[in-house]
C-alpha positions in Angstrom: -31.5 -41.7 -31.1 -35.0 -41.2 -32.7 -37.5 -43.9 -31.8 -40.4 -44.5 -33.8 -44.0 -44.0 -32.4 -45.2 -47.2 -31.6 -49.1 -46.1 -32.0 -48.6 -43.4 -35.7 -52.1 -42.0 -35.9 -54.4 -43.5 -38.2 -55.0 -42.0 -41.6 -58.3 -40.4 -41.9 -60.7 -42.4 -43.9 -62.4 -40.3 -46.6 -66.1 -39.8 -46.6 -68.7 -42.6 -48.0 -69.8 -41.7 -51.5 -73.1 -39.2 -51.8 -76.2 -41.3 -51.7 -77.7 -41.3 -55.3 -80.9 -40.7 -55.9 -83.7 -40.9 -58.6 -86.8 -38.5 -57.8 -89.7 -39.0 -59.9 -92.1 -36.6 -59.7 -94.5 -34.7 -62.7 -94.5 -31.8 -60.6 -91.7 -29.6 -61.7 -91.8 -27.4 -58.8 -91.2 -30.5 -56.3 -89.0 -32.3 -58.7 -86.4 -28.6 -59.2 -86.6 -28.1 -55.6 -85.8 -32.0 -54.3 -83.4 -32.1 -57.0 -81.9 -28.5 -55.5 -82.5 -29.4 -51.8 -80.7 -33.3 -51.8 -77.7 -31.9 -54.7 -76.8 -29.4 -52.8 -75.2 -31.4 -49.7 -72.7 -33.5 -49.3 -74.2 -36.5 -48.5 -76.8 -37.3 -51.1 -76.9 -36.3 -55.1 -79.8 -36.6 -57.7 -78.6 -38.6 -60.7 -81.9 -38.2 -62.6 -85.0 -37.2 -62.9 -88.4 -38.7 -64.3 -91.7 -37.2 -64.6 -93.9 -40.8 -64.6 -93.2 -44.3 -64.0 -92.2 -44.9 -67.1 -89.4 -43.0 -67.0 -88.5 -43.5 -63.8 -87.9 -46.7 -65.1 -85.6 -46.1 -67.7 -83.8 -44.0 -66.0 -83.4 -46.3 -62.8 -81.8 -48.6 -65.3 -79.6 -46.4 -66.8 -78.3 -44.6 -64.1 -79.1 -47.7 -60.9 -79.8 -45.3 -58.2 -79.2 -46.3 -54.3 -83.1 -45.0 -53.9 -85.5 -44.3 -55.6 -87.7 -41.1 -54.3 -91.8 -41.8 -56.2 -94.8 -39.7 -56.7 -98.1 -41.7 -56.2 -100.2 -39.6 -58.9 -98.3 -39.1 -62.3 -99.7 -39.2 -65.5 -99.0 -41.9 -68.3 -97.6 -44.2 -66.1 -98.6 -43.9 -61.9 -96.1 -44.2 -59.3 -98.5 -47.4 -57.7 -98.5 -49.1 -61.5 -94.4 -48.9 -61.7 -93.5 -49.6 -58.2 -93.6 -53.3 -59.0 -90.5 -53.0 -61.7 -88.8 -50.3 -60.2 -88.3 -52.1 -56.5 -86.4 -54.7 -58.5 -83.3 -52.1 -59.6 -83.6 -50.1 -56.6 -85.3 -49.4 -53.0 -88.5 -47.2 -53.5 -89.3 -44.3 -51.2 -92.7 -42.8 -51.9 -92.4 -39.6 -51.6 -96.2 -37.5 -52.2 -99.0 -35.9 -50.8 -101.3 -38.7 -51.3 -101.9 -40.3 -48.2 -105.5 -42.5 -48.7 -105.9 -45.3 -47.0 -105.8 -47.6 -50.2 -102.5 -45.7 -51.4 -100.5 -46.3 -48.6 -101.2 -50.1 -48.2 -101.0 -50.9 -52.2 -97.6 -49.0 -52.0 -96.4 -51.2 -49.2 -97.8 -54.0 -50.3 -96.0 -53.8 -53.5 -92.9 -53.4 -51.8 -92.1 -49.6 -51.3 -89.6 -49.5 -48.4 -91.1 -46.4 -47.0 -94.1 -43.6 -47.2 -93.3 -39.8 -47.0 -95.9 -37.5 -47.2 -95.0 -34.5 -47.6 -95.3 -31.5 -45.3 -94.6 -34.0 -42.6 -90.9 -33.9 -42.5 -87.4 -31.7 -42.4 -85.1 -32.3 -44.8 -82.5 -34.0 -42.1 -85.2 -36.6 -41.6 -85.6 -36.9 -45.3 -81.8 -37.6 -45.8 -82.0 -40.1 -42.8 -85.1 -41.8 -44.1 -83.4 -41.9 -47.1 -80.6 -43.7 -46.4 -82.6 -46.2 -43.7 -84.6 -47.1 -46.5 -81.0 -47.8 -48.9 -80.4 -50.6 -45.2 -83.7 -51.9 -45.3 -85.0 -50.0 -42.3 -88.9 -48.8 -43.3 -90.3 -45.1 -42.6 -93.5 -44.0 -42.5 -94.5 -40.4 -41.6 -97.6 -39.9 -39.1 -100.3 -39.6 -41.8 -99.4 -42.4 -43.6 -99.1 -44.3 -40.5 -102.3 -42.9 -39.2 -104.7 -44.1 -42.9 -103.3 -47.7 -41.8 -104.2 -48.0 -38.3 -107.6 -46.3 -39.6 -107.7 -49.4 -41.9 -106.4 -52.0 -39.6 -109.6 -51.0 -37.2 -111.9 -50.8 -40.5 -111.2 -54.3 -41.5 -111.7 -55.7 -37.7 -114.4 -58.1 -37.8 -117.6 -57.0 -36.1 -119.0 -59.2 -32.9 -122.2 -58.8 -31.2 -120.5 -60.7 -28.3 -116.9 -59.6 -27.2 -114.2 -61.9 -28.1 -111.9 -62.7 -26.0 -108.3 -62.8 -27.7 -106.2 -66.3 -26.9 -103.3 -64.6 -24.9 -106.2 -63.9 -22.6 -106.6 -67.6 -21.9 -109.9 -69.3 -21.8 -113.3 -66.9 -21.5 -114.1 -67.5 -18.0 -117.3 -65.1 -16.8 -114.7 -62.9 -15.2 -113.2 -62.3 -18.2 -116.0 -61.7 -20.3 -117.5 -59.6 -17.4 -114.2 -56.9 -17.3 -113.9 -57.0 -21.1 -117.9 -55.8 -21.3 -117.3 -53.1 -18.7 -114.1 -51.8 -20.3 -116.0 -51.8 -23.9 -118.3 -48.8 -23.2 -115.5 -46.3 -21.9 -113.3 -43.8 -23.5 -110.1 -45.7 -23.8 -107.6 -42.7 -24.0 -109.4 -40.8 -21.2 -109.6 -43.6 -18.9 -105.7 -44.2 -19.2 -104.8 -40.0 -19.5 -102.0 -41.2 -21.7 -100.7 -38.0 -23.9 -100.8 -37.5 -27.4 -97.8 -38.6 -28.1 -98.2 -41.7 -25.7 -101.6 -42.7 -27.5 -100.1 -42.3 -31.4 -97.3 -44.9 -29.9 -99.4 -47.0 -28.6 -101.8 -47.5 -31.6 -98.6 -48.5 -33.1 -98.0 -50.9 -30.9 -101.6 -52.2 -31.2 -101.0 -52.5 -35.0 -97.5 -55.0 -34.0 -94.8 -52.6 -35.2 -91.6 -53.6 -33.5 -90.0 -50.2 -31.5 -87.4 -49.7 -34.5 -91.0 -49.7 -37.1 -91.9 -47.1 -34.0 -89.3 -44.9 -34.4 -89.1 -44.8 -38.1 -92.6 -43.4 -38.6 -92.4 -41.2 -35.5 -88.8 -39.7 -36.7 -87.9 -40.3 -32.7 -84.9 -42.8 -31.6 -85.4 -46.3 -30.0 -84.6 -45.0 -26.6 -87.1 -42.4 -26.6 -89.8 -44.9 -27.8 -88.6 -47.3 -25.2 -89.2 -44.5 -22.2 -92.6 -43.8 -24.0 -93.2 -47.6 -23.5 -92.2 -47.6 -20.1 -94.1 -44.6 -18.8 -97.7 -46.7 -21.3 -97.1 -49.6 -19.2 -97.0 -47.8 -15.8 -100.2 -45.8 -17.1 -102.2 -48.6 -18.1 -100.6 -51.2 -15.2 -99.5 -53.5 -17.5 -95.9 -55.3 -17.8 -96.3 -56.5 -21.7 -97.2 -55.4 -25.1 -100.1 -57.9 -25.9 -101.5 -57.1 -22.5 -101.4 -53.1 -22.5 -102.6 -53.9 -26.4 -105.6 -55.8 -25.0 -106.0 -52.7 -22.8 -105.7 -50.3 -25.0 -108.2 -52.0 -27.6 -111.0 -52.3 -24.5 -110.7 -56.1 -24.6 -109.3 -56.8 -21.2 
């Protein structure tokens, strides 16, 4: 007598449907080859393709893409002027080789859910930003990333007395007297963090969380968490506003 199997294997479950995408781009060289590179897979397909933002807009409504992939400079209609209406029909990935300081942060601002520039990524971490940006998870590659924290230190108000920040508790001469010594010296030489190590922690001076981190540095959490671990050791510090305070000469 035959018994049954108690545990039949599980039917396979069949693959997620191909991301689809809308690249907008008055380039027809960039626009044939990102329409070649992302149909060409299985994982992602290009449903249409604009060359401004104007019609990138009716084809977002026509065809409602997952993502939308969007050149900065186009003319007739910009990618900055449409980004407003189009990130209400789909989630906008700038994808360019703009990368002012002004572009990146009006693009942000206006709700773009991530900055490529290219040259600065493979197309596996194109696919991945891709698809982080369809969950809601932002990227940012280095130069993009880079013309912010060059803005965030721009717009810094200038003091001809060093402030103390409040997480450093009340200005007591002791204070005021470390935070003057530390102001004159070389920040990075002073803690021989690496390259790598000092790009992280700008970004951590700037208050992106580690999963902000790892999207602009195309590295995982774990590896930005060891980075973070081997910062604090260099800088002898057991938090992020303290080893920011370091690292930004006020303590």
């Amino acid at each position: 007598m035959q018994h049954s199997d108690p545990w039949p294997e599980a039917p396979s479950l069949p693959p997620p449907p191909p991301l689809r995408l809308l690249v907008a781009d008055d380039n027809p060289v960039v626009r044939a080859g990102l329409t070649a590179l992302l149909s060409g897979r299985a994982d992602t397909t290009v449903v249409a393709e604009a060359t401004d933002g104007r019609e990138a807009y009716e084809a977002a409504v026509r065809h409602r893409p997952d993502v939308i992939l969007l050149d900065v400079r186009m003319p007739g209609v910009d990618g900055i002027s449409a980004l407003p209406h189009l990130v209400r029909l789909a989630p906008v990935m700038m994808l360019t080789y703009s990368h002012e300081t002004e572009t990146v942060r009006e693009a942000l601002r206006l709700g773009a859910g991530g900055y490529l520039v290219h040259g600065e990524f493979t197309t596996e971490q194109l696919v991945r930003a891709v698809r982080d940006v369809r969950e809601g998870r932002p990227h940012v590659t280095p130069g993009a990333t880079k013309a912010l924290l060059s803005a965030l230190r721009s717009s810094a108000p200038a003091h001809t007395e060093p402030q103390v920040p409040q997480f450093l508790g009340k200005n007591s001469p002791q204070v005021l007297s470390q935070l003057q010594s530390s102001m004159g010296q070389s920040v990075r030489s002073r803690f021989r963090l690496s390259t790598r190590e000092a790009e992280i922690m700008d970004l951590i001076a700037s208050g992106m969380t580690n999963q902000q981190i790892a999207a602009a540095c195309f590295i995982s959490e774990k590896t930005v968490k060891n980075h973070i671990n081997r910062i604090f050791a260099k800088l002898q510090t057991a938090t992020r506003s303290q080893a920011a305070a370091k690292w930004l000469g006020v303590a």
